[in-house]
C-alpha positions as CSV (number, residue, x, y, z in Angstrom):
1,X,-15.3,-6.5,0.7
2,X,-16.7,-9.5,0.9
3,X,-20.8,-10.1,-0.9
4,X,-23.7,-12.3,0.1
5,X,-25.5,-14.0,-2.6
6,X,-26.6,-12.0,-5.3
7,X,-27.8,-12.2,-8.6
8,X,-24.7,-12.7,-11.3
9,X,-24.5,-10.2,-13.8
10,X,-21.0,-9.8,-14.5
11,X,-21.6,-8.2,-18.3
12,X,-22.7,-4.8,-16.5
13,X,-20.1,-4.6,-14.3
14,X,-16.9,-3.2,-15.1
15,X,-13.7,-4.1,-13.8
16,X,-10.4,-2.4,-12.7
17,X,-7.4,-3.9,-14.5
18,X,-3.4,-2.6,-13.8
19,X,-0.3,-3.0,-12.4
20,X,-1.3,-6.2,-10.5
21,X,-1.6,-9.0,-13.5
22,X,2.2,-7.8,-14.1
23,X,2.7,-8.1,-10.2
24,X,1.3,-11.9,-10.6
25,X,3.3,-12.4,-13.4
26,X,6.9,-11.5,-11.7
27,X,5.7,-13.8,-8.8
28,X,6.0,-17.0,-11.6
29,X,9.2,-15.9,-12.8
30,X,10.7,-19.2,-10.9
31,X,9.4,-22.5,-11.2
32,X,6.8,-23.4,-9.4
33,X,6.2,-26.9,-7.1
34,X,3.7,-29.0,-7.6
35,X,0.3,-28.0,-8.4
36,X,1.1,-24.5,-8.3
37,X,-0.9,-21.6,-10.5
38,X,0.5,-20.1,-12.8
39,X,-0.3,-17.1,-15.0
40,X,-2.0,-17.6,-18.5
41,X,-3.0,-14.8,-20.7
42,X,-5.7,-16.4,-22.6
43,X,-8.2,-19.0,-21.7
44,X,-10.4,-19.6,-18.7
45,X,-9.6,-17.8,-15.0
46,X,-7.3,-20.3,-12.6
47,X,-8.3,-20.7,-9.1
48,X,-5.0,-22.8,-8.2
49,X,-4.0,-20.5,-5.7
50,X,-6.1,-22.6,-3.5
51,X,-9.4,-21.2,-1.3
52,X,-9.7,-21.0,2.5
53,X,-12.6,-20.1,4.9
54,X,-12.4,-18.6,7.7
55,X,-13.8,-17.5,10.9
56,X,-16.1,-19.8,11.0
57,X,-19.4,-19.8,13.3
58,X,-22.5,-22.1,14.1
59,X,-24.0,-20.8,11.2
60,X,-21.8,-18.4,9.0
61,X,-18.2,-18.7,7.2
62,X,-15.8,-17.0,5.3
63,X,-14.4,-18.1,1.7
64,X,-11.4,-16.8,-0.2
65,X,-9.8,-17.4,-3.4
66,X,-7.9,-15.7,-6.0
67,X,-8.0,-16.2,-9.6
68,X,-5.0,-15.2,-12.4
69,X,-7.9,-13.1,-14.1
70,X,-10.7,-11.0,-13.5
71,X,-13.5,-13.5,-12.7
72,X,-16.7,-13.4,-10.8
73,X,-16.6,-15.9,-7.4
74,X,-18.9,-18.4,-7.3
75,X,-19.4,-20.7,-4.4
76,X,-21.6,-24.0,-3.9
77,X,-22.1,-25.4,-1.0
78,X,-23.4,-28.6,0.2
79,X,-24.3,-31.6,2.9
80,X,-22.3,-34.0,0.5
81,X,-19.1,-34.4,-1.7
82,X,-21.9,-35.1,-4.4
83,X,-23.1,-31.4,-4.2
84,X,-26.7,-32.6,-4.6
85,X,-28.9,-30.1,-3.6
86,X,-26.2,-27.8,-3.9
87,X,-26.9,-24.0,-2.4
88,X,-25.2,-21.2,-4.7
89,X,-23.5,-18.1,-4.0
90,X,-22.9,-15.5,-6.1
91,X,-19.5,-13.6,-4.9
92,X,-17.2,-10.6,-6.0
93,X,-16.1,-9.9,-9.5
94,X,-12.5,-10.3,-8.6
95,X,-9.9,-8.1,-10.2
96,X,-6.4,-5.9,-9.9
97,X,-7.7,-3.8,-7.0
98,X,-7.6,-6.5,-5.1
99,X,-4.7,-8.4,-6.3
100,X,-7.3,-10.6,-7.9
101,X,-8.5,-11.9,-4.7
102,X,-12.2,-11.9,-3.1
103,X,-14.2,-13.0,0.4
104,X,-17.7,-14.7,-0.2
105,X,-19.7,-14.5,3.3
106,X,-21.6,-17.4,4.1
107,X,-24.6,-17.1,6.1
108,X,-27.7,-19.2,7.6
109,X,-25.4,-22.7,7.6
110,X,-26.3,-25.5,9.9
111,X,-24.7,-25.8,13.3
112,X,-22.5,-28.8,13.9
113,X,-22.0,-29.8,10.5
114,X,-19.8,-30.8,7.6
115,X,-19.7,-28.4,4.8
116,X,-18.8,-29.1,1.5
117,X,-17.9,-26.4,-1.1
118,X,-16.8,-25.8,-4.3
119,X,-15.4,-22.5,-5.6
120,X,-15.9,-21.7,-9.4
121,X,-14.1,-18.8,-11.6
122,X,-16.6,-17.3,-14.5
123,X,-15.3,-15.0,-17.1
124,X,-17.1,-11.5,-16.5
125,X,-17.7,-11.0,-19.9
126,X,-19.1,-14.3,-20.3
127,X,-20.2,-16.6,-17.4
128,X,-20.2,-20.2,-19.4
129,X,-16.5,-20.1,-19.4
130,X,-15.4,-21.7,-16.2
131,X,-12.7,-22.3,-14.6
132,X,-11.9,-25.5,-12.8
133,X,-13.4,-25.5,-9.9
134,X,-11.5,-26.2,-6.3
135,X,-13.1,-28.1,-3.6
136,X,-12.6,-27.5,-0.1
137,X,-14.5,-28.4,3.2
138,X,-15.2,-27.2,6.8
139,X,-17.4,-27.9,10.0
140,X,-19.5,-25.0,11.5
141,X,-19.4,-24.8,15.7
142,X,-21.7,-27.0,17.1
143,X,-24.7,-25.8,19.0
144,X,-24.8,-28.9,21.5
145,X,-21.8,-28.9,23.8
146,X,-21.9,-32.1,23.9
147,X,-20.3,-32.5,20.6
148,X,-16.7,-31.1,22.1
149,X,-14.4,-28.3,19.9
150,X,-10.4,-29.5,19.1
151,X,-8.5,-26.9,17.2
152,X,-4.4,-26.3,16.9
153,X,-2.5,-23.4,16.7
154,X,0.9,-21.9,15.9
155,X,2.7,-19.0,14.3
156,X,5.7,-17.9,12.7
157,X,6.0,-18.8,9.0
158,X,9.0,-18.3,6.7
159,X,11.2,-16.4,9.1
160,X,14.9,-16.0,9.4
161,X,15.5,-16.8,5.8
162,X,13.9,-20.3,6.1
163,X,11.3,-20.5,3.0
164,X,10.0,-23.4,1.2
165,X,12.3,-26.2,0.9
166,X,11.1,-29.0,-1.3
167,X,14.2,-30.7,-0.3
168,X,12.8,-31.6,3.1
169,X,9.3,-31.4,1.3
170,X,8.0,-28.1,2.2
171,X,6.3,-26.8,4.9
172,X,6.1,-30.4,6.6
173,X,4.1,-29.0,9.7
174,X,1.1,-28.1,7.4
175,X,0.4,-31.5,6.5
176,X,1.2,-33.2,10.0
177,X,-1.3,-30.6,11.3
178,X,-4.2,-31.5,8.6
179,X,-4.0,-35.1,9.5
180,X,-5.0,-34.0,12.6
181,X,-8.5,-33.1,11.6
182,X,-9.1,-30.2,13.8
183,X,-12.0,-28.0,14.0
184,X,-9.6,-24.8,13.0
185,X,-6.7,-23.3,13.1
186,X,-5.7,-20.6,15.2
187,X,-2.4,-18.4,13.5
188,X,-0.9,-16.5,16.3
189,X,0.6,-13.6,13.9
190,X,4.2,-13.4,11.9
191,X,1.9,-15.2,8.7
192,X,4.8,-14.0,6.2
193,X,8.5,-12.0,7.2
194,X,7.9,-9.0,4.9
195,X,11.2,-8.3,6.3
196,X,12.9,-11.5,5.8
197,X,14.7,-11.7,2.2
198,X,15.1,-15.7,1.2
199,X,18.1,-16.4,-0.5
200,X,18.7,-19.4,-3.2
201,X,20.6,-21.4,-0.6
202,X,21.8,-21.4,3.3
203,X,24.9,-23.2,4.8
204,X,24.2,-24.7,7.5
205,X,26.4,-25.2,10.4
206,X,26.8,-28.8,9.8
207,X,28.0,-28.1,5.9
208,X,24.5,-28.9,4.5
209,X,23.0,-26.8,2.5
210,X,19.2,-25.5,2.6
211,X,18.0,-24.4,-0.8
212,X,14.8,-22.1,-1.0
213,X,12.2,-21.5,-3.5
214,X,12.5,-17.4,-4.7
215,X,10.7,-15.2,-5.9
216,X,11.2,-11.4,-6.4
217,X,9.1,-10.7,-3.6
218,X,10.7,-12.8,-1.4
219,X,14.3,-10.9,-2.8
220,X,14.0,-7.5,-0.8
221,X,12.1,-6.6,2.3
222,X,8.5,-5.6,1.6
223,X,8.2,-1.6,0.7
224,X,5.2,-1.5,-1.8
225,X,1.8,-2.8,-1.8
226,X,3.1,-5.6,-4.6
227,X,5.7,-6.6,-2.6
228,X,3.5,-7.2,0.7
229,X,1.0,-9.1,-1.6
230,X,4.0,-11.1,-2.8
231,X,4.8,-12.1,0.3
232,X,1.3,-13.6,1.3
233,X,1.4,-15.3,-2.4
234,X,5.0,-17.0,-1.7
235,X,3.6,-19.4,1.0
236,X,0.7,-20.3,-1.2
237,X,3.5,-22.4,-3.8
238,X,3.6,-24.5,-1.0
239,X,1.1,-27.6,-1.6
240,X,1.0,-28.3,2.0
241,X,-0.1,-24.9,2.8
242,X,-3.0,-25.1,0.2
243,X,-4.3,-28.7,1.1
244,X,-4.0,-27.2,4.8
245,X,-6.2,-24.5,3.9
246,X,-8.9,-26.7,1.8
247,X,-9.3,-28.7,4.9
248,X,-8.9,-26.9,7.3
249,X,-10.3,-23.5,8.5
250,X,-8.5,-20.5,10.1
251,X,-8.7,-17.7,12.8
252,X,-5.8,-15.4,11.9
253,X,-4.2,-12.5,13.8
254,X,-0.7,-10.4,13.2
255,X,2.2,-9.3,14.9
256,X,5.9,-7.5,13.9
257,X,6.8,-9.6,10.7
258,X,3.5,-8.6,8.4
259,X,5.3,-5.1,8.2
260,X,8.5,-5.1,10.0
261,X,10.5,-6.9,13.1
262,X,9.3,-5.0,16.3
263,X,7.2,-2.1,14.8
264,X,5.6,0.4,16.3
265,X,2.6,3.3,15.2
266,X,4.7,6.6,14.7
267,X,8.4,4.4,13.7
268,X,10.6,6.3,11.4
269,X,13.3,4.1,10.5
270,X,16.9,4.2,10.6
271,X,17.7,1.0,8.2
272,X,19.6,0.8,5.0
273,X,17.5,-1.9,3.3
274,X,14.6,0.9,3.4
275,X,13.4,3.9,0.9
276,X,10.5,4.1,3.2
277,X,11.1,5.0,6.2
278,X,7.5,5.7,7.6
279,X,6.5,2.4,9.6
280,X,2.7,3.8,9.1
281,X,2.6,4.3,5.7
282,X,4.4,1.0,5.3
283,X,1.5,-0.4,8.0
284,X,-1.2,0.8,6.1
285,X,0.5,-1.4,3.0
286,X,0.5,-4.4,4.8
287,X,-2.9,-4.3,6.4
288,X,-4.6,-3.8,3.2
289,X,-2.4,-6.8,1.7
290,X,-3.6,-8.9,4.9
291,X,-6.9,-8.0,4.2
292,X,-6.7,-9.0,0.4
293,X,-5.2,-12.9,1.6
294,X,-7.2,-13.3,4.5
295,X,-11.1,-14.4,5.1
296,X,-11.1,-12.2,8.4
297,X,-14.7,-11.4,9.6
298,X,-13.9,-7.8,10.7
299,X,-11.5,-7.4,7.7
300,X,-14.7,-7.9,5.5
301,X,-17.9,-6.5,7.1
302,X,-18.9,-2.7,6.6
303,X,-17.6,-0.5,9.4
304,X,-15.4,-2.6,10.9
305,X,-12.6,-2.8,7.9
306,X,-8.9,-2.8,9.0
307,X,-9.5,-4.1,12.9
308,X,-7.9,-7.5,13.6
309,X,-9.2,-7.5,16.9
310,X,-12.3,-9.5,17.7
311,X,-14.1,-12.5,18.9
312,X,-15.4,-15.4,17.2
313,X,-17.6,-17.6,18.9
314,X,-17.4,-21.4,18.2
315,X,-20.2,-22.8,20.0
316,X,-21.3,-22.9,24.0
317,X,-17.9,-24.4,24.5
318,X,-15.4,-21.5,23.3
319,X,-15.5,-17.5,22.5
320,X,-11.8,-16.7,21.3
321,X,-11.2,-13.5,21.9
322,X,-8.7,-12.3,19.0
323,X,-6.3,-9.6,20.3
324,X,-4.1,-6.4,18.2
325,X,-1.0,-5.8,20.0
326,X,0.9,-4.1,17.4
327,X,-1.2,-1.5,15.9
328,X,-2.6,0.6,19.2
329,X,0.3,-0.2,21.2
330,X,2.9,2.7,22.1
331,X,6.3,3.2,21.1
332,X,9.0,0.8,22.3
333,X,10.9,1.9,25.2
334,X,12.4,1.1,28.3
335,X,9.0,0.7,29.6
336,X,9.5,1.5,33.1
337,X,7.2,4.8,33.3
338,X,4.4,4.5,36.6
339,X,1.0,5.3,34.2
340,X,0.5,4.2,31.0
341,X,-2.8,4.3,29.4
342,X,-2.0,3.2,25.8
343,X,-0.2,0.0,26.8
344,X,0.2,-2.3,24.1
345,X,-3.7,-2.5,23.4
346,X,-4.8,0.5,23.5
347,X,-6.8,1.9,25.6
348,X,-10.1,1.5,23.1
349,X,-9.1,-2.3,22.8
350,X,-8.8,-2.7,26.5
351,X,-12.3,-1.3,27.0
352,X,-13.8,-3.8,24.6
353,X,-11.5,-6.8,25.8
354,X,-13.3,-6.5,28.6
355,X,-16.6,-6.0,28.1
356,X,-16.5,-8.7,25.6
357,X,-15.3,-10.8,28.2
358,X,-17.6,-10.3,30.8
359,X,-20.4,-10.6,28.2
360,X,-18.9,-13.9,26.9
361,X,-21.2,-17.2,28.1
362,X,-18.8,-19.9,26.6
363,X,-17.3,-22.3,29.1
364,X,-14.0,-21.3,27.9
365,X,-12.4,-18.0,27.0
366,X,-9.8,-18.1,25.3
367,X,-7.6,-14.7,24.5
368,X,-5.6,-15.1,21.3
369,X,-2.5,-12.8,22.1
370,X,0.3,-12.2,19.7
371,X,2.7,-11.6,22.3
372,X,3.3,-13.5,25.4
373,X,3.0,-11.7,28.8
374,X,5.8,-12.9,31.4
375,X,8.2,-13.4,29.0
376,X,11.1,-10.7,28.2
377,X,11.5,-9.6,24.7
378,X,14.1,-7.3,24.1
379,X,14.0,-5.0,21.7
380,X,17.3,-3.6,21.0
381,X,20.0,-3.0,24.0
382,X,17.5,-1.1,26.3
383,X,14.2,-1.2,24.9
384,X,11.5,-3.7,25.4
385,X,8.8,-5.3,22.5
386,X,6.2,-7.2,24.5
387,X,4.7,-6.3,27.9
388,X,7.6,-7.6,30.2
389,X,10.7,-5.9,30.2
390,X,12.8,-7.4,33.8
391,X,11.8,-5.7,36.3
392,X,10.3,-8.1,38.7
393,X,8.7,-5.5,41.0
394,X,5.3,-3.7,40.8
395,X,4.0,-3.5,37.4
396,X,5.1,-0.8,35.0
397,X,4.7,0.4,31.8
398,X,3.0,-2.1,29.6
399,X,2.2,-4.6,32.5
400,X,-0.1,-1.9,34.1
401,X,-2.8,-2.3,31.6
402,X,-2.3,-6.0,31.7
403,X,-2.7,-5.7,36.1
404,X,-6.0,-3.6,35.1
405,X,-7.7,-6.3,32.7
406,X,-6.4,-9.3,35.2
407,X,-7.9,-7.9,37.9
408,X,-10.9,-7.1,36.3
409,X,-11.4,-11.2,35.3
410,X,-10.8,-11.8,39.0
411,X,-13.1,-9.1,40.1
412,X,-16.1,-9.8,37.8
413,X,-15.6,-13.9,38.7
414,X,-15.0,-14.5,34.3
415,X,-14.4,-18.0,34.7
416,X,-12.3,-20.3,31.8
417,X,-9.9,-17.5,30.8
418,X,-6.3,-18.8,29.7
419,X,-3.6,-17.2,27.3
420,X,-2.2,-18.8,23.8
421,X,0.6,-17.4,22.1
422,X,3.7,-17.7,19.9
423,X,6.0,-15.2,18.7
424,X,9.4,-16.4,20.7
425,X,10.4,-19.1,18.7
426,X,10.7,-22.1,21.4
427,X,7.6,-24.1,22.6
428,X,6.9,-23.3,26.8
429,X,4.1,-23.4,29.3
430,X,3.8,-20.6,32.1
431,X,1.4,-20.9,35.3
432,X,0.4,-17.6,37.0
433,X,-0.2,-17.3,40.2
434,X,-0.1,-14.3,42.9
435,X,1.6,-16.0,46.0
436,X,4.8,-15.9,43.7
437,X,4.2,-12.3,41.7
438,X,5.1,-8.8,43.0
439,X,1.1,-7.6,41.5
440,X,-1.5,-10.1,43.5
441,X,-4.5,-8.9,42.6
442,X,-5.4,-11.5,40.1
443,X,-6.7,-15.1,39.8
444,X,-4.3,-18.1,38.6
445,X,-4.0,-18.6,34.8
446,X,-2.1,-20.3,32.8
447,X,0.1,-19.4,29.0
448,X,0.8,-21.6,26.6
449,X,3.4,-20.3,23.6
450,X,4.1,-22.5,20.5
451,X,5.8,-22.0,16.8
452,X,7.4,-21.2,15.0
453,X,5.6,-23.4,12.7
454,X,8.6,-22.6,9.7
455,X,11.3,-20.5,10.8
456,X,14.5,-20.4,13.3
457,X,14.1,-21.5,16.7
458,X,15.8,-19.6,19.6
459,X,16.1,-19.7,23.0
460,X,14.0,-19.8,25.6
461,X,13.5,-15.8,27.2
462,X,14.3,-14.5,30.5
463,X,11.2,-14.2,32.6
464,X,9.9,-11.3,34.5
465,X,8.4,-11.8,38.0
466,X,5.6,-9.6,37.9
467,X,2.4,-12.1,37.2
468,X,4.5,-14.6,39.2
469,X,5.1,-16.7,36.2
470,X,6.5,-20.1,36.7
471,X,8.1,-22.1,33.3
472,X,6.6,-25.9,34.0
473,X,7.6,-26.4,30.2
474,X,9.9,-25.4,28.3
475,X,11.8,-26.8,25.1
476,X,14.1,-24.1,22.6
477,X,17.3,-24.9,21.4
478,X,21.0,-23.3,23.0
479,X,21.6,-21.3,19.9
480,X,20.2,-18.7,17.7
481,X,18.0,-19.2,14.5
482,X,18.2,-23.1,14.4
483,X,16.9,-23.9,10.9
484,X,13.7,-26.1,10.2
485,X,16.2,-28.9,8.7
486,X,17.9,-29.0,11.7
487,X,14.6,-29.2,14.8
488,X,11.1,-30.3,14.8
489,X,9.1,-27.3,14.2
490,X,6.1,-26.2,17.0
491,X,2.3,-26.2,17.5
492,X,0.0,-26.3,20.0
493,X,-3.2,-28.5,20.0
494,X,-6.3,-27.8,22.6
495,X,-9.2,-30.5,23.0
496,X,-12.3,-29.5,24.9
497,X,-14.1,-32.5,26.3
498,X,-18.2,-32.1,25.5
499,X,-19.1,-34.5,28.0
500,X,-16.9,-33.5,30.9
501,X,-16.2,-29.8,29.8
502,X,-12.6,-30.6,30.6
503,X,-9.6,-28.2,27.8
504,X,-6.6,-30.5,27.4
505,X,-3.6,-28.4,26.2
506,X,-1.4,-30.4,24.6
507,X,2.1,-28.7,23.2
508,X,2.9,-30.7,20.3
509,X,6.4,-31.3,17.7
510,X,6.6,-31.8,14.3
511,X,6.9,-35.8,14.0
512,X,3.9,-37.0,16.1
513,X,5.4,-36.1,19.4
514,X,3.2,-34.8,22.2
515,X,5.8,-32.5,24.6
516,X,3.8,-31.4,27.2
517,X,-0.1,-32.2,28.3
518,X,-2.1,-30.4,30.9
519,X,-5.7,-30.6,31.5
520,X,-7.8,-27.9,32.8
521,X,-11.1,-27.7,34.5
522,X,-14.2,-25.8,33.6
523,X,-16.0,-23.3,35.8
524,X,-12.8,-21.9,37.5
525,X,-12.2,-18.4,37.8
526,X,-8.5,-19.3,38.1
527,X,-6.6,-22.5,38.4
């Protein structure tokens, strides 16, 4: 839960303390890179684990840290590095329940600004001992659309076996992408591979050998609540990751790899590596450690705990509009049945997609998917994962409910709509239109799909005919799980102009490189 300033008064306030501390401990049972926390059992609480912020607005933010200790969270904010004039926020008493991790809301924050803040530790039992604090920063939307919005975004981290390296120096992309300077990050789901164990070393193809940093987390796929927190802890030893995070503020969403590849509600399993076989209960698991390591507005605000789906409005530029399409979606199938009212949304998530949309006065709409639309996923020899699944005819299963919300932008005239995703592994950029699709009754639009960011690359997928995709872009490797050693890794960058209005996609690679531009204009119900 996260708190708004409040008086601090940790002596009457009694903390839970368990299982979790021991949790902690078993995560530093390797060494650790660079500046990274570690677990002391005296002394004053350790914030090393880095903070982040996010879902930030014109005038409200998110911050999150996690201490080795209970502590109470204390946040300063301020106009400049000096923290003159400093505002103070009086957070959560951080302690096992929550994996010793806590959410500050921020509130009434100028619009267009730079934001300073520093994130203090105080013992509960006595609030002069301090730990060191840790700095961060952040800029709140603008107000003025003049003043333009750039943010990046990406997905897939630590897949296929790929973990931190500090042989090639980490996760590389993470700093390439703070250089960068955007406004925020956008993470298109697959954050950890709770599934994905990360062995000591790979061989790669060419005889070289990738060596990973472990922990026991990272060891077996992710059953209990420890082991999902574990997994959000193991890509906080990266430093990139946490100077990332310092600098630069996020929008988060998940997919399949938070619980399990290509879940669905209702899955019983029928694999070895599991003693649980109930996908739910392992869901439930996973959400609550998502939760715990994420500053996610919904996550944190009374009512609303456990949706991921939302929107968060950055100014009179952009409203991105996150979407769930794992945990309403129905069961993984053939996908070829004529009506289909759960989808892969939900029929509740449709409902507010919409209506959000059509109530939405940014320039630019942006839908956050975690799955790409016109692109086949399979799952399995006969069953599909996303909403495509080959049949280039009339729209079935999961593309119905996809048909009913793009006709519905067409129909209302919701202008500035256009798709970002990742999930598949290869970088590629899909235009819409209805002269070439089975299903007309839409406007133009275009997809854009990045990542991973740090894991295998694959092939580009089969596309179904449907929407009428066409591939303008496209750039994946010939073979299967090509390691992060071996390719640049993938993100996307978008640049709306405040003069002009104009949104410049531009589909980036690690290294500098620029892959693919295209420019859109403002105003358009489809283009």
């Amino acid at each position: 839960m996260s708190h708004r300033p409040g008086p601090l008064s940790p002596g009457r306030r009694t903390l839970l303390r368990g299982s979790a501390a021991a949790s902690a401990a078993l995560a530093m049972g390797v060494p650790l890179t660079g500046a990274a926390p570690a677990l002391a059992l005296s002394g004053r609480p350790d914030a090393r684990w880095g903070v982040q912020v996010g879902d930030v607005t014109q005038s409200s933010a998110l911050v999150w840290v996690r201490s080795d200790r209970p502590a109470r969270m204390v946040v300063e904010t301020s106009a400049t590095e000096s923290f003159r004039r400093a505002r103070t926020w009086y957070g959560p008493l951080v302690g096992a329940a929550t994996d010793f991790t806590g959410v500050t809301a921020l509130s009434g924050l100028p619009a267009g600004e730079q934001v300073h803040y520093r994130v203090t530790l105080a013992d509960p039992h006595d609030p002069r001992r301090t730990g060191r604090p840790v700095r961060g920063s952040f800029r709140t939307a603008p107000a003025r659309r003049r003043d333009g919005v750039r943010f990046l975004w990406s997905g897939d981290v630590a897949g296929q076996g790929w973990g931190i390296n500090e042989d090639i120096g980490g996760f590389r992309a993470y700093e390439e992408m703070r250089r960068l300077d955007p406004d925020f990050f956008l993470c298109s789901g697959d954050n950890i591979y709770a599934d994905g164990v990360v062995e000591p070393t790979v061989t790669l193809p060419d005889g070289r050998v990738w060596r990973n940093l472990t922990t026991p987390e990272k060891s077996k796929v992710a059953e209990t609540l420890d082991e999902f927190r574990g997994n959000f802890r193991y890509n906080l030893l990266d430093r990139n990751v946490r100077a990332f995070n310092a600098q630069v503020p996020s929008i988060v969403q998940w997919d399949d790899h938070e619980v399990r590849n290509n879940w669905y509600p209702g899955q019983i399993l029928d694999d070895a590596r599991y003693a649980e076989k109930d996908v739910d209960v392992l869901a439930a698991r996973s959400s609550r450690a998502f939760r715990e390591y994420f500053p996610v507005s919904t996550l944190h605000a009374r009512g609303r705990e456990g949706r991921v789906h939302r929107v968060v409005r950055h100014g009179p530029l952009l409203d991105v509009f996150v979407l769930d399409m794992r945990s309403f979606r129905n069961a993984n199938s053939p996908d070829r049945q004529a009506d289909d009212t759960t989808g892969i949304l939900g029929a509740e998530q449709l409902v507010w997609l919409k209506r959000e949309l059509a109530r939405s006065r940014a320039v630019w709409k942006v839908i956050a998917a975690d799955m790409p639309l016109g692109l086949v996923v399979p799952d399995g020899a006969t069953d599909f994962e996303a909403v495509a699944q080959g049949d280039p005819g009339a729209p079935l299963g999961r593309e119905l409910q996809i048909a009913e919300l793009l006709r519905y932008v067409k129909r209302r005239r919701i202008t500035g709509t256009l798709w970002l995703t990742a999930d598949v592994h290869h970088t590629s950029a899909q235009h819409y239109l209805p002269e070439r699709a089975a299903f007309k009754d839409f406007a133009p639009f275009w997809e854009f799909v990045t990542g991973p960011l740090h894991a295998g690359q694959f092939p580009a997928s089969a596309l179904d005919g449907t929407f009428g995709p066409d591939r303008v872009f496209v750039q994946a490797p010939t073979r299967a799980n090509v390691s992060p050693m071996e390719t640049p890794q993938f993100f996307g960058e978008v640049d709306i102009d405040g003069d002009s209005g104009e949104l410049t996609v531009r589909l980036r690679a690690e290294g500098g490189k620029v892959l693919f531009t295209r420019t859109l204009q403002p105003g358009r119900v489809g283009q």
